[in-house]
C-alpha positions in Angstrom: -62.8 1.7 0.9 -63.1 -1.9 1.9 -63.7 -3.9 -1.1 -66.4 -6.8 -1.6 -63.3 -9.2 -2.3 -62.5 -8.6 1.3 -65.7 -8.6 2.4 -65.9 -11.9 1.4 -62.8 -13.1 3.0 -64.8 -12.0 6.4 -68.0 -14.2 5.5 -65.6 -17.2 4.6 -64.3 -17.1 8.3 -67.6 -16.9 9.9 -68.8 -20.1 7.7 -65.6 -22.2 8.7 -65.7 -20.9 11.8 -69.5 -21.8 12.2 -70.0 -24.3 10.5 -67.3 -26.9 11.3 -67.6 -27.5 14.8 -71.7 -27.9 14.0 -71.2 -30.2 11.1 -68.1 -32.0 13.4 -70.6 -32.2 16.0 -73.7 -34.0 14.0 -71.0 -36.3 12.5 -70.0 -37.5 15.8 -73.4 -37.9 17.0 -74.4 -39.9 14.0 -71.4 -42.1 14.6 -72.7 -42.5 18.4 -69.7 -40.7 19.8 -71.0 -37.7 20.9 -72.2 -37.1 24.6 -74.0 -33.6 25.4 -72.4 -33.2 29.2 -68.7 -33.8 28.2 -69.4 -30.8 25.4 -71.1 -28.4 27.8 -68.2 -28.7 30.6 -65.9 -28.1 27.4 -67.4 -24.8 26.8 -67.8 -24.2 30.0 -64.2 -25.0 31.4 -62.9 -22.7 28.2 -64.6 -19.8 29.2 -63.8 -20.1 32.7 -60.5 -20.8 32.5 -59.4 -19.0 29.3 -61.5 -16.0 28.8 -62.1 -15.1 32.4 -58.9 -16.5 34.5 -56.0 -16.4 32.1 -57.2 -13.0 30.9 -57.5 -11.8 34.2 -54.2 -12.8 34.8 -52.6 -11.3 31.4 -54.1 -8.0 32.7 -51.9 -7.8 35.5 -48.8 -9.4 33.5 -49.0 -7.9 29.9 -48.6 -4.1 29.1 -51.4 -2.1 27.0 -49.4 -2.6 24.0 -50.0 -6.7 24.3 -46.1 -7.1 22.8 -44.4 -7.3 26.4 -44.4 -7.9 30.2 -45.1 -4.6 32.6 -42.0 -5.3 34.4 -39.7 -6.2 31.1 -39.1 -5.6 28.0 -37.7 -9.7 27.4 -39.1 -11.0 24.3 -38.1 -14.7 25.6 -39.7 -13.9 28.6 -42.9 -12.9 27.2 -43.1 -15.8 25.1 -42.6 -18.0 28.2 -45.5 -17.2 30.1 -47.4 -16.2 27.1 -47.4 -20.2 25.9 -47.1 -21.3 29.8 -50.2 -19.7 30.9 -52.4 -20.5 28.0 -51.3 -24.1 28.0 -51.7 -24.4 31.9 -55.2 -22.7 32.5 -56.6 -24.5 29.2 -55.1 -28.0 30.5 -55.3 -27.9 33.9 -59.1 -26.4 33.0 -59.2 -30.0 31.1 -57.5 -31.9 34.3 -60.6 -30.3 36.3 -63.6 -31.0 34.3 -62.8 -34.6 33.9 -61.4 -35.5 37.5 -64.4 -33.6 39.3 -67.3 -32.6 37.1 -67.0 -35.7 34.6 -66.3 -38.8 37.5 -68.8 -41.4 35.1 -67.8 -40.0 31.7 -64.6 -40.6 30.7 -65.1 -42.9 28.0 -63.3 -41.9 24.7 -66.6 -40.1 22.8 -66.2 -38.0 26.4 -62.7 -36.4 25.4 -64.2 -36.4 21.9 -66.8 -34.5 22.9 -65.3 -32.3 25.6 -62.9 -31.3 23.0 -65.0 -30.1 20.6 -66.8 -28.0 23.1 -63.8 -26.3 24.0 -62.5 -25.4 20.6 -66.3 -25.1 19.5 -66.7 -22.1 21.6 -63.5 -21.1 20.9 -64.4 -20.9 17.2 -67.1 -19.2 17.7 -65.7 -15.9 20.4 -62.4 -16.0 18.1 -63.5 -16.7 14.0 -67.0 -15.8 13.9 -67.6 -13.1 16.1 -64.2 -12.1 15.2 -65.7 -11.9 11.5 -68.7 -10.5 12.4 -67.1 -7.6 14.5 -64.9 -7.1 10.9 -68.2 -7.2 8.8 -69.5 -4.1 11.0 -66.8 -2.2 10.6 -65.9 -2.8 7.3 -69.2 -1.7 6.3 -69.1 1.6 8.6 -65.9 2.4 6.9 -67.6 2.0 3.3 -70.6 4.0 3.9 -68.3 6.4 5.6 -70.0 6.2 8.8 -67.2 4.9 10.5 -65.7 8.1 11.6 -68.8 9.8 13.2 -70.0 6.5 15.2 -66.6 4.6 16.3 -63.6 7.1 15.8 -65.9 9.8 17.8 -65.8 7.2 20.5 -62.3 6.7 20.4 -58.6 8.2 20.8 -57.3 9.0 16.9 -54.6 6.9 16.8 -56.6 4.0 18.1 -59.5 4.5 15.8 -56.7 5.3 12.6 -55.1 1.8 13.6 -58.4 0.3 14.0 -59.9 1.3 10.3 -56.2 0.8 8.5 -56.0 -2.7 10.1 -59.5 -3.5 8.5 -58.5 -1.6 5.5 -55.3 -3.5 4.9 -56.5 -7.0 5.9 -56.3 -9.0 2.4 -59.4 -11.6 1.5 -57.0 -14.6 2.4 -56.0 -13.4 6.0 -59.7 -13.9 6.8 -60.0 -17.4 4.6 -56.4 -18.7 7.4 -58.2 -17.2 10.0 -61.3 -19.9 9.4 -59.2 -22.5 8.7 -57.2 -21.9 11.6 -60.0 -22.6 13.7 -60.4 -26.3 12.0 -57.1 -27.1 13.1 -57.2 -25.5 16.9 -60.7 -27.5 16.7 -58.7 -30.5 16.1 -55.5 -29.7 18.5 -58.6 -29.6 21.2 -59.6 -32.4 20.9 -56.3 -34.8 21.2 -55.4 -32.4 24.1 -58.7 -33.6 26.3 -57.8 -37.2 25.1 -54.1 -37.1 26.2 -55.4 -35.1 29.7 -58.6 -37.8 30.0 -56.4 -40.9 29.2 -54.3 -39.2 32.0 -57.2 -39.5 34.8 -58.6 -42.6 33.8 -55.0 -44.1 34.4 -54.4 -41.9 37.3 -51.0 -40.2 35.8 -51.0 -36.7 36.3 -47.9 -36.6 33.6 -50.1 -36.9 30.8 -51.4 -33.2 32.0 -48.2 -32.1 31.9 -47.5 -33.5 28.5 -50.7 -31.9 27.4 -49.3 -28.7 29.1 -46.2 -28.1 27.2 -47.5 -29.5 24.0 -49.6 -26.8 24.0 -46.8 -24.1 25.0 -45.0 -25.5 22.3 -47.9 -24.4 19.6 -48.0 -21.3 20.9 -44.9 -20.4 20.7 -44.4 -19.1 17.0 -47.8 -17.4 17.5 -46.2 -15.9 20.6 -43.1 -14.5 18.4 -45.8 -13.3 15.9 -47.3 -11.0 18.1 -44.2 -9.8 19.7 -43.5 -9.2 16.8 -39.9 -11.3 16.4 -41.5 -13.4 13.6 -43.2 -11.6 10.3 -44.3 -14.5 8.6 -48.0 -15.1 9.1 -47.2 -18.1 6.1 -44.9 -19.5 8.7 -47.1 -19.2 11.6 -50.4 -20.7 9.8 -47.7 -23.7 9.0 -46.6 -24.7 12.7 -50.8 -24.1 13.3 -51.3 -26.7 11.4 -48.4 -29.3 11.6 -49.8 -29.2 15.4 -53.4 -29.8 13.8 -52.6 -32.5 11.5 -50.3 -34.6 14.1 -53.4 -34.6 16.3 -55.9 -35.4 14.2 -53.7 -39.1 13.7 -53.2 -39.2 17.7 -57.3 -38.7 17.8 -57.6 -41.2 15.5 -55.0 -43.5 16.8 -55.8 -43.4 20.7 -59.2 -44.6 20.4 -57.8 -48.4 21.1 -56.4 -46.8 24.6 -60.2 -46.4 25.8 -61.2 -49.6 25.3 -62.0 -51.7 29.0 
Protein backbone atom coordinates (compact mmCIF):
# COMPACT_ATOMS: atom_id res chain seq x y z
CA UNK A 1 0.00 0.00 0.00
CA UNK A 2 1.33 3.45 -0.85
CA UNK A 3 0.17 5.73 1.68
CA UNK A 4 -1.46 9.38 1.17
CA UNK A 5 1.61 10.84 3.19
CA UNK A 6 3.61 9.65 0.33
CA UNK A 7 1.33 10.49 -2.08
CA UNK A 8 1.79 13.85 -1.13
CA UNK A 9 5.51 13.90 -1.17
CA UNK A 10 4.90 13.16 -5.13
CA UNK A 11 2.46 16.25 -5.58
CA UNK A 12 5.05 18.50 -3.56
CA UNK A 13 7.69 17.66 -6.35
CA UNK A 14 5.49 18.30 -9.30
CA UNK A 15 4.53 21.87 -7.62
CA UNK A 16 8.30 22.90 -7.08
CA UNK A 17 9.10 21.37 -9.97
CA UNK A 18 6.34 23.36 -11.96
CA UNK A 19 5.95 26.03 -10.44
CA UNK A 20 9.37 27.62 -9.88
CA UNK A 21 10.81 27.92 -13.15
CA UNK A 22 7.08 29.65 -14.17
CA UNK A 23 6.96 31.96 -11.22
CA UNK A 24 11.11 32.47 -11.85
CA UNK A 25 10.24 33.20 -15.33
CA UNK A 26 7.23 36.02 -14.78
CA UNK A 27 9.62 37.53 -12.15
CA UNK A 28 12.22 38.08 -14.62
CA UNK A 29 9.95 39.36 -17.15
CA UNK A 30 8.46 41.84 -14.81
CA UNK A 31 11.94 42.97 -13.95
CA UNK A 32 12.62 43.40 -17.86
CA UNK A 33 15.14 40.69 -17.93
CA UNK A 34 13.56 38.10 -19.64
CA UNK A 35 14.02 37.59 -23.53
CA UNK A 36 11.65 34.67 -25.19
CA UNK A 37 14.57 33.44 -27.89
CA UNK A 38 17.45 33.09 -25.38
CA UNK A 39 14.71 30.65 -23.33
CA UNK A 40 13.55 28.67 -26.33
CA UNK A 41 17.34 27.86 -27.64
CA UNK A 42 17.77 26.85 -23.73
CA UNK A 43 15.24 24.25 -23.97
CA UNK A 44 16.06 23.45 -27.12
CA UNK A 45 19.97 23.10 -26.81
CA UNK A 46 19.02 20.78 -23.38
CA UNK A 47 17.10 18.44 -25.20
CA UNK A 48 19.31 18.16 -28.02
CA UNK A 49 22.30 17.92 -26.39
CA UNK A 50 21.31 16.08 -23.09
CA UNK A 51 18.43 13.88 -23.74
CA UNK A 52 19.16 12.98 -27.30
CA UNK A 53 23.23 13.08 -27.71
CA UNK A 54 24.58 12.41 -24.28
CA UNK A 55 22.08 9.57 -23.92
CA UNK A 56 22.80 8.27 -27.06
CA UNK A 57 26.20 8.15 -26.12
CA UNK A 58 25.59 6.58 -22.42
CA UNK A 59 23.86 3.78 -24.41
CA UNK A 60 26.88 2.72 -25.99
CA UNK A 61 29.23 3.42 -22.80
CA UNK A 62 27.07 2.46 -19.65
CA UNK A 63 25.91 -1.27 -19.00
CA UNK A 64 22.04 -2.08 -18.43
CA UNK A 65 22.56 -1.99 -14.79
CA UNK A 66 23.48 2.04 -15.13
CA UNK A 67 26.26 1.47 -12.15
CA UNK A 68 29.32 0.84 -14.60
CA UNK A 69 31.12 1.01 -18.03
CA UNK A 70 30.48 -2.06 -20.63
CA UNK A 71 34.12 -2.49 -20.85
CA UNK A 72 34.98 -2.02 -16.89
CA UNK A 73 33.97 -2.53 -13.87
CA UNK A 74 36.17 0.98 -12.47
CA UNK A 75 34.04 2.97 -10.30
CA UNK A 76 36.56 6.06 -10.79
CA UNK A 77 36.25 5.54 -14.28
CA UNK A 78 32.65 5.65 -14.40
CA UNK A 79 32.49 8.56 -12.46
CA UNK A 80 34.89 10.29 -14.93
CA UNK A 81 32.98 10.25 -17.89
CA UNK A 82 29.72 10.14 -16.10
CA UNK A 83 30.50 14.01 -14.84
CA UNK A 84 32.77 14.62 -18.12
CA UNK A 85 30.09 13.86 -20.53
CA UNK A 86 27.21 15.57 -18.83
CA UNK A 87 29.23 18.64 -18.22
CA UNK A 88 30.71 18.72 -21.89
CA UNK A 89 27.43 18.13 -23.97
CA UNK A 90 25.34 20.53 -21.59
CA UNK A 91 28.25 23.29 -21.85
CA UNK A 92 29.54 22.96 -25.06
CA UNK A 93 25.43 22.76 -25.99
CA UNK A 94 25.59 26.33 -24.11
CA UNK A 95 29.00 27.37 -26.15
CA UNK A 96 26.77 26.61 -29.39
CA UNK A 97 23.55 28.31 -28.84
CA UNK A 98 25.14 31.53 -27.91
CA UNK A 99 28.14 31.69 -30.51
CA UNK A 100 25.82 30.56 -33.58
CA UNK A 101 22.08 30.73 -32.85
CA UNK A 102 22.19 33.78 -30.34
CA UNK A 103 24.97 36.30 -32.51
CA UNK A 104 22.68 39.71 -31.24
CA UNK A 105 21.64 38.39 -27.88
CA UNK A 106 24.11 38.05 -25.54
CA UNK A 107 23.23 40.63 -23.18
CA UNK A 108 23.08 39.51 -19.49
CA UNK A 109 18.93 38.92 -19.32
CA UNK A 110 20.13 36.42 -22.54
CA UNK A 111 22.23 34.03 -20.17
CA UNK A 112 19.42 34.71 -17.65
CA UNK A 113 17.03 33.67 -19.81
CA UNK A 114 18.81 30.87 -21.65
CA UNK A 115 19.40 29.39 -18.30
CA UNK A 116 16.25 29.15 -17.15
CA UNK A 117 15.11 27.41 -20.29
CA UNK A 118 17.60 24.80 -19.88
CA UNK A 119 16.97 23.95 -16.33
CA UNK A 120 13.17 24.85 -16.92
CA UNK A 121 12.79 21.88 -19.16
CA UNK A 122 14.93 20.09 -17.21
CA UNK A 123 12.56 20.52 -14.27
CA UNK A 124 9.96 19.59 -15.99
CA UNK A 125 11.25 15.89 -17.92
CA UNK A 126 13.08 15.22 -14.47
CA UNK A 127 10.67 16.52 -11.20
CA UNK A 128 7.37 16.73 -12.67
CA UNK A 129 6.94 14.16 -15.02
CA UNK A 130 9.19 12.26 -12.81
CA UNK A 131 6.24 12.90 -10.14
CA UNK A 132 3.67 12.32 -12.31
CA UNK A 133 5.02 8.93 -13.62
CA UNK A 134 5.16 8.07 -9.50
CA UNK A 135 1.48 9.34 -9.04
CA UNK A 136 0.43 6.57 -11.68
CA UNK A 137 1.94 4.08 -10.28
CA UNK A 138 1.51 4.65 -6.84
CA UNK A 139 -2.04 4.68 -7.40
CA UNK A 140 -1.98 1.30 -9.65
CA UNK A 141 -0.29 -0.23 -6.73
CA UNK A 142 -3.11 0.96 -4.22
CA UNK A 143 -5.98 -0.11 -6.16
CA UNK A 144 -4.11 -3.27 -6.84
CA UNK A 145 -4.09 -2.87 -10.43
CA UNK A 146 -0.59 -2.62 -10.73
CA UNK A 147 0.08 -6.19 -11.18
CA UNK A 148 -2.38 -7.01 -14.06
CA UNK A 149 -1.49 -3.67 -16.26
CA UNK A 150 2.46 -3.03 -15.65
CA UNK A 151 4.00 -6.19 -13.99
CA UNK A 152 2.06 -8.26 -16.99
CA UNK A 153 4.13 -6.14 -19.18
CA UNK A 154 7.25 -6.65 -17.63
CA UNK A 155 10.08 -9.18 -16.40
CA UNK A 156 9.30 -9.98 -12.37
CA UNK A 157 12.22 -8.77 -11.08
CA UNK A 158 11.96 -5.55 -12.94
CA UNK A 159 8.36 -4.98 -12.15
CA UNK A 160 9.05 -6.29 -8.09
CA UNK A 161 11.99 -3.55 -8.13
CA UNK A 162 9.80 -1.17 -9.82
CA UNK A 163 6.67 -1.36 -7.21
CA UNK A 164 9.17 -1.75 -3.93
CA UNK A 165 11.11 1.38 -5.16
CA UNK A 166 7.64 3.26 -5.14
CA UNK A 167 6.70 1.44 -2.12
CA UNK A 168 9.73 2.40 -0.07
CA UNK A 169 10.24 5.99 -1.31
CA UNK A 170 9.54 8.11 1.96
CA UNK A 171 7.22 11.64 1.61
CA UNK A 172 10.63 13.68 1.95
CA UNK A 173 12.64 11.89 -0.88
CA UNK A 174 9.95 13.42 -3.19
CA UNK A 175 9.83 17.01 -1.21
CA UNK A 176 14.51 16.96 -2.12
CA UNK A 177 13.68 15.81 -5.31
CA UNK A 178 11.58 19.32 -5.93
CA UNK A 179 13.79 21.21 -4.26
CA UNK A 180 16.57 19.82 -6.02
CA UNK A 181 15.34 21.12 -9.12
CA UNK A 182 15.38 24.92 -7.53
CA UNK A 183 18.90 24.63 -7.17
CA UNK A 184 19.93 22.74 -10.62
CA UNK A 185 17.52 25.72 -11.92
CA UNK A 186 19.81 28.01 -10.35
CA UNK A 187 23.37 26.15 -11.21
CA UNK A 188 21.86 26.68 -14.95
CA UNK A 189 21.69 29.70 -14.98
CA UNK A 190 25.40 30.93 -13.65
CA UNK A 191 26.66 28.17 -16.01
CA UNK A 192 25.11 30.08 -19.42
CA UNK A 193 26.47 33.37 -17.75
CA UNK A 194 30.02 32.03 -17.14
CA UNK A 195 29.82 30.23 -20.96
CA UNK A 196 28.08 33.73 -22.44
CA UNK A 197 30.59 36.10 -20.68
CA UNK A 198 33.02 33.58 -22.37
CA UNK A 199 31.79 34.47 -26.08
CA UNK A 200 31.16 37.86 -25.65
CA UNK A 201 34.98 38.20 -24.59
CA UNK A 202 36.01 35.65 -27.07
CA UNK A 203 37.70 33.20 -24.32
CA UNK A 204 36.89 29.86 -24.91
CA UNK A 205 38.35 29.03 -21.17
CA UNK A 206 35.38 30.26 -19.55
CA UNK A 207 33.68 27.03 -21.39
CA UNK A 208 36.00 24.96 -19.95
CA UNK A 209 35.60 26.46 -16.50
CA UNK A 210 31.91 25.95 -17.00
CA UNK A 211 32.85 22.32 -18.09
CA UNK A 212 34.47 21.09 -15.09
CA UNK A 213 32.44 23.02 -12.74
CA UNK A 214 29.81 21.15 -13.70
CA UNK A 215 31.79 17.60 -13.54
CA UNK A 216 32.63 18.66 -10.33
CA UNK A 217 28.63 18.77 -9.13
CA UNK A 218 28.23 15.68 -10.54
CA UNK A 219 30.43 13.94 -9.06
CA UNK A 220 28.92 12.86 -5.58
CA UNK A 221 25.70 12.21 -7.59
CA UNK A 222 27.90 10.01 -9.78
CA UNK A 223 29.24 8.02 -6.47
CA UNK A 224 25.51 7.85 -5.43
CA UNK A 225 24.45 5.89 -8.22
CA UNK A 226 27.45 3.74 -8.39
CA UNK A 227 26.56 3.20 -5.45
CA UNK A 228 30.14 4.20 -3.40
CA UNK A 229 28.22 6.94 -1.56
CA UNK A 230 24.86 5.97 0.62
CA UNK A 231 24.05 9.18 1.80
CA UNK A 232 21.24 10.83 -0.20
CA UNK A 233 21.61 13.76 3.04
CA UNK A 234 25.16 14.17 1.73
CA UNK A 235 24.40 14.30 -1.83
CA UNK A 236 21.21 16.83 -1.58
CA UNK A 237 24.09 18.97 0.44
CA UNK A 238 26.97 19.27 -2.38
CA UNK A 239 23.41 19.85 -4.71
CA UNK A 240 23.02 22.66 -3.05
CA UNK A 241 26.38 24.20 -1.91
CA UNK A 242 26.73 24.23 -5.90
CA UNK A 243 23.19 26.00 -5.98
CA UNK A 244 23.72 28.57 -3.52
CA UNK A 245 27.37 29.62 -4.73
CA UNK A 246 25.67 30.34 -8.09
CA UNK A 247 22.93 32.00 -7.21
CA UNK A 248 25.75 34.98 -5.59
CA UNK A 249 27.86 34.51 -8.99
CA UNK A 250 24.29 35.28 -10.88
CA UNK A 251 23.79 37.90 -8.85
CA UNK A 252 27.25 39.21 -8.74
CA UNK A 253 28.21 39.00 -12.58
CA UNK A 254 25.55 41.20 -13.76
CA UNK A 255 28.22 44.34 -13.62
CA UNK A 256 30.42 42.12 -16.21
CA UNK A 257 27.55 42.74 -18.94
CA UNK A 258 27.48 46.05 -18.81
CA UNK A 259 29.00 48.02 -22.35
Amino acid sequence: MISAFTMAGMVVQLLISLFFPIGLLLYLRKKQLFSWKPFGVGVLIFILFSQILEKALHVVMIDASGTSLKWTGSVVWFVVYATLAAGIFEEFGRYVGFKWMLKKQRDYKDGLSFGLGHGGIEAILIGVLGAVNALILAILIHSGAFDHTIASTLPKEQADLLKERIQDTPFIMYVLGGIERVFAISFHIAMSLLVLLGVREQRFVFVIYAILLHALMDVMPALYQAGVVTNIWLVEAVVWIFGMAAFMFTRRIGGKFQD
